[in-house]
C-alpha positions in Angstrom: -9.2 14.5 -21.1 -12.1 16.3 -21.8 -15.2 15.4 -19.4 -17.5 14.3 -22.0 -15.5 12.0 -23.4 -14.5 10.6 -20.0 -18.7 10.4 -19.2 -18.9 8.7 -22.9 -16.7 5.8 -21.9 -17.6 5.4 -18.5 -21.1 4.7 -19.5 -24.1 7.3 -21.3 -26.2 9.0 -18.4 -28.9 8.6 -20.4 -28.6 4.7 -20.1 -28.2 4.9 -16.2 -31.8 7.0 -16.1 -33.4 4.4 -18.1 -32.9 1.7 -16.3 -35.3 -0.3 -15.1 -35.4 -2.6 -11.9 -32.9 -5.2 -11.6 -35.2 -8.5 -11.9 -34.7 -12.1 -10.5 -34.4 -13.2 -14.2 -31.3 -10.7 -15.1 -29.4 -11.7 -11.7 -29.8 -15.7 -12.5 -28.3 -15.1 -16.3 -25.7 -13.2 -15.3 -25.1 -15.9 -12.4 -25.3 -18.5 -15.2 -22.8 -16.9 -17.0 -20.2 -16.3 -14.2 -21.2 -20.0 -13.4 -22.4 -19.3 -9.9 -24.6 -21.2 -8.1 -27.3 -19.2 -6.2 -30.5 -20.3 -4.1 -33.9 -18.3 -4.5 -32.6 -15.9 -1.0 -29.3 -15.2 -2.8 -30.8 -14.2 -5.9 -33.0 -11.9 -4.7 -30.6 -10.4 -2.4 -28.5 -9.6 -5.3 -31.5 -8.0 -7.2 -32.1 -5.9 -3.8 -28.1 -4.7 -4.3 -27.4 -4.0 -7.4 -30.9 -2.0 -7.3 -29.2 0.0 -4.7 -25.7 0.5 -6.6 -28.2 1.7 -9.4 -30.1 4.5 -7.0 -26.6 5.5 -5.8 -25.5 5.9 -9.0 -28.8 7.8 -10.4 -28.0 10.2 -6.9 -24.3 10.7 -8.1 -25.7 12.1 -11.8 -27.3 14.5 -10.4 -24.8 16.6 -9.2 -23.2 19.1 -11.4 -19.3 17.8 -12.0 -18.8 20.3 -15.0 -16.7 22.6 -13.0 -14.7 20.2 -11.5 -11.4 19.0 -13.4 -10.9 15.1 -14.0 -8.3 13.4 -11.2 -6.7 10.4 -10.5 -7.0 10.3 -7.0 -9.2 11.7 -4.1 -5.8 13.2 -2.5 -3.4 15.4 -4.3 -0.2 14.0 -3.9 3.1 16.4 -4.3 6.8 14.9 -4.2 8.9 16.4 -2.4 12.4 16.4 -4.0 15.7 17.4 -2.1 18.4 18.7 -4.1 21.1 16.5 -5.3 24.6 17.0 -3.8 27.8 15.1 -3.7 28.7 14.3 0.0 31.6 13.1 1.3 30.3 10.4 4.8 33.2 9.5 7.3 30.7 6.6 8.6 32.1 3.8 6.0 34.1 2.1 9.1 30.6 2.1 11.0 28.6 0.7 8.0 31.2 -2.1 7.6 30.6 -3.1 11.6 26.7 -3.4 10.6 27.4 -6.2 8.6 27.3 -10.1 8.8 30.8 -10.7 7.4 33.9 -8.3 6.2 37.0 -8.4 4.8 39.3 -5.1 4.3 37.0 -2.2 3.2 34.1 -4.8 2.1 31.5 -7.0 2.7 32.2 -10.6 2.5 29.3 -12.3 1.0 28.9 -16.0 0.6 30.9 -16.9 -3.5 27.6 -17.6 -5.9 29.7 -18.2 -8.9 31.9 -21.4 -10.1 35.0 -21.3 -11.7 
């Protein structure tokens, strides 16, 4: 995906520059809407951190992403994949000892179906 379409539909930087302060008013609306209840100290500590998430995000515009291809996660992550071969096992007798319950070259599991 090209990056500036991903920037377009994350959000417009221009938006995030032009933002103003987070005000008292804006966090009890948007607690009115999510139908929280918050005293005066809870409001404005709200106001205090979305204002920081804001700077934080203002500091993360500034630097220069063009370069740097889209991801989807912080670690590169590479499967490793062994190749597929038939085997023959001579453990089947030991596997069968593992279990609960046996009978011949099976295991014996409790009947779930009626008749």
């Amino acid at each position: 995906m090209n990056k500036n379409v991903l920037n377009k539909l994350l959000f417009n930087k221009k938006d995030i520059n032009a933002m103003t302060k987070i005000t008292k008013e804006e966090v009890k609306k948007v607690a009115h809407l999510a139908r929280l209840e918050l005293n005066e100290n809870e409001i404005n500590n709200h106001a205090e951190q979305l204002e920081k998430i804001l700077d934080y995000i203002r500091q993360l515009e500034k630097i220069d992403t063009d370069d740097v291809p889209c991801t989807t996660r912080a670690i590169e992550v590479i499967n490793v994949f062994r190749k597929d071969e038939k085997k023959n096992s001579d453990c089947n007798e030991e596997l069968l000892e593992l279990g609960p319950s046996r009978e011949d070259k099976y295991f014996k599991v409790p009947k779930i179906m009626n008749e």
